[in-house]
C-alpha angles and dihedrals in degrees: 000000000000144000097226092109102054111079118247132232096268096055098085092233100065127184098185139005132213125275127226129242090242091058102043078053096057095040092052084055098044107027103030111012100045097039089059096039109048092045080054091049095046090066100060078040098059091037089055109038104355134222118269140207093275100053085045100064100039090057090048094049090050096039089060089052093046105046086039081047094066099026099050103018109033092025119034101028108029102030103036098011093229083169149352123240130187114263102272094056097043092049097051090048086058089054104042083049086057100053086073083068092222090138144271113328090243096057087043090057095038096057090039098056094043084057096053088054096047098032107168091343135094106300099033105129096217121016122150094218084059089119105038123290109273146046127003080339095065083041093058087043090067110044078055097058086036103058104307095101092050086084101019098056117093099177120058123180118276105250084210086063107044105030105024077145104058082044089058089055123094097205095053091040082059087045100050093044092049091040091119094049088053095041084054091047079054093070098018088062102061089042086060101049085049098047099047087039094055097030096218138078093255088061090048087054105042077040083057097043112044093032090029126037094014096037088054088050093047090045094050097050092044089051098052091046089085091061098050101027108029084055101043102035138048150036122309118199093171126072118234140168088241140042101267114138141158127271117195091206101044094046076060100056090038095047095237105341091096096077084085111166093058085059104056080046093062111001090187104064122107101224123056106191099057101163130065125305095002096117115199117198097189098052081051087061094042089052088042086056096047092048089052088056083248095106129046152172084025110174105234116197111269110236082213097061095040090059098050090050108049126108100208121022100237102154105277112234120293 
């Protein structure tokens, strides 16, 4: 795959700019180094002193706002606005979305956006078949989707092209200015709980540790599942342009966003697993919020649509 379709930084109308060596740097430590190697360190951890109830339930409890952080917040309302929320919420979802330290909402989007347009085609930041569609080929193209392009590209998406919206908000400029102090409250969070649980400094660091350090690396490798597997594996009832399909596995550990093939059909809907059985957590929050008044002018799936689109014609979601 190359790049010659997607138009360069001197062309007046760029898609993406280039990125520094500073920042590739930093990108191969955070978002590729650090994610392989601490899963690969909590396993001698666990073998040698364990992880206990309390550890337990603070990396859980992170790992939900984390992971609702980036499917509803990042992902459904800032990147596809499913839906609109009054400020408090929408604040909070950016936060919570930036406590999986997967960047700045606006980078997030940006790449994101630039991925549904070139989905599995020249231009697409992050596609498994990147390197042709069977073999060792279809292998290296998924480590690539699945962090490998974090360090290799050296071109992102210019967040001026894709998201010139979220850049003309107040509320996502601050967030983006103050982005490190919120991926430190990320792991200075579950130290604290910890800490102040246990009452003592070996709390603070298994708390660290297990909800901080682990639960960022597990985080990281469920989320970008959804890149390699959810491209590569599963079934597809939908027809789309591209090879995004559904993955029952991988919905469960994203909490919906692994019903992947409804939402290239219709990025903008608010619920991701539309047809029976395929249970989506985040499009229950979304309706809870609604409900609540919190929430509103969310884009529910059209049975209508749904119909004329299916491949098969298994009964659509109730």
């Amino acid at each position: 795959m190359n790049s010659s379709s997607i138009p360069q930084p001197d062309s007046g109308t760029a898609e993406t700019v280039t990125a520094t060596t500073g920042r590739r740097t930093v990108y191969l430590i955070v978002l590729v180094v650090l994610p392989v190697l601490l899963p690969a360190l909590a396993v001698p951890a666990a073998w040698g002193w364990g992880i206990g109830p309390r550890d337990v339930v603070i990396a859980v409890v992170m790992y939900l706002i984390s992971i609702f952080g980036i499917a509803i917040g990042y992902h459904r309302l800032f990147t596809h606005r499913a839906f609109r929320c009054h400020r408090p919420l929408r604040v909070a979802l950016m936060l919570a979305g930036g406590m999986a330290v997967e960047g700045p909402v606006t980078l997030w989007a940006a790449e994101h956006r630039r991925h549904h347009k070139y989905a599995d085609r020249d231009g697409d930041p992050h596609s498994p078949w990147r390197y042709g569609d069977d073999g060792l080929a279809l292998l290296r193209g998924m480590a690539h989707a699945h962090i490998g392009w974090f360090y290799t590209a050296r071109q992102r998406s210019s967040r001026r092209h894709w998201v010139p919206d979220l850049l003309a908000d107040p509320d996502v400029r601050r967030f983006d200015a103050a982005y490190p102090a919120v991926a430190a409250l990320s792991f200075a969070l579950p130290t604290a709980v910890g800490g102040l649980w246990s009452m003592s400094w070996a709390g603070a660091w298994t708390a660290f540790f297990w909800g901080g350090l682990v639960r960022y690396a597990v985080v990281h490798h469920v989320t970008w599942s959804v890149n390699s597997i959810a491209h590569t594996f599963g079934d597809r009832p939908f027809r789309t342009r591209d090879r995004s399909s559904n993955v029952r596995w991988v919905a469960m550990l994203t909490l919906g966003e692994g019903w992947h093939n409804w939402h290239h059909m219709e990025p903008a809907c608010a619920r991701h697993g539309v047809l029976r059985g395929q249970f989506d957590p985040s499009a229950r929050l979304i309706r809870w919020f609604e409900l609540a008044g919190w929430a509103f002018g969310v884009r529910w799936p059209d049975p209508a649509r749904l119909a004329a689109r299916r491949i098969d014609q298994r009964d659509p979601h109730p």
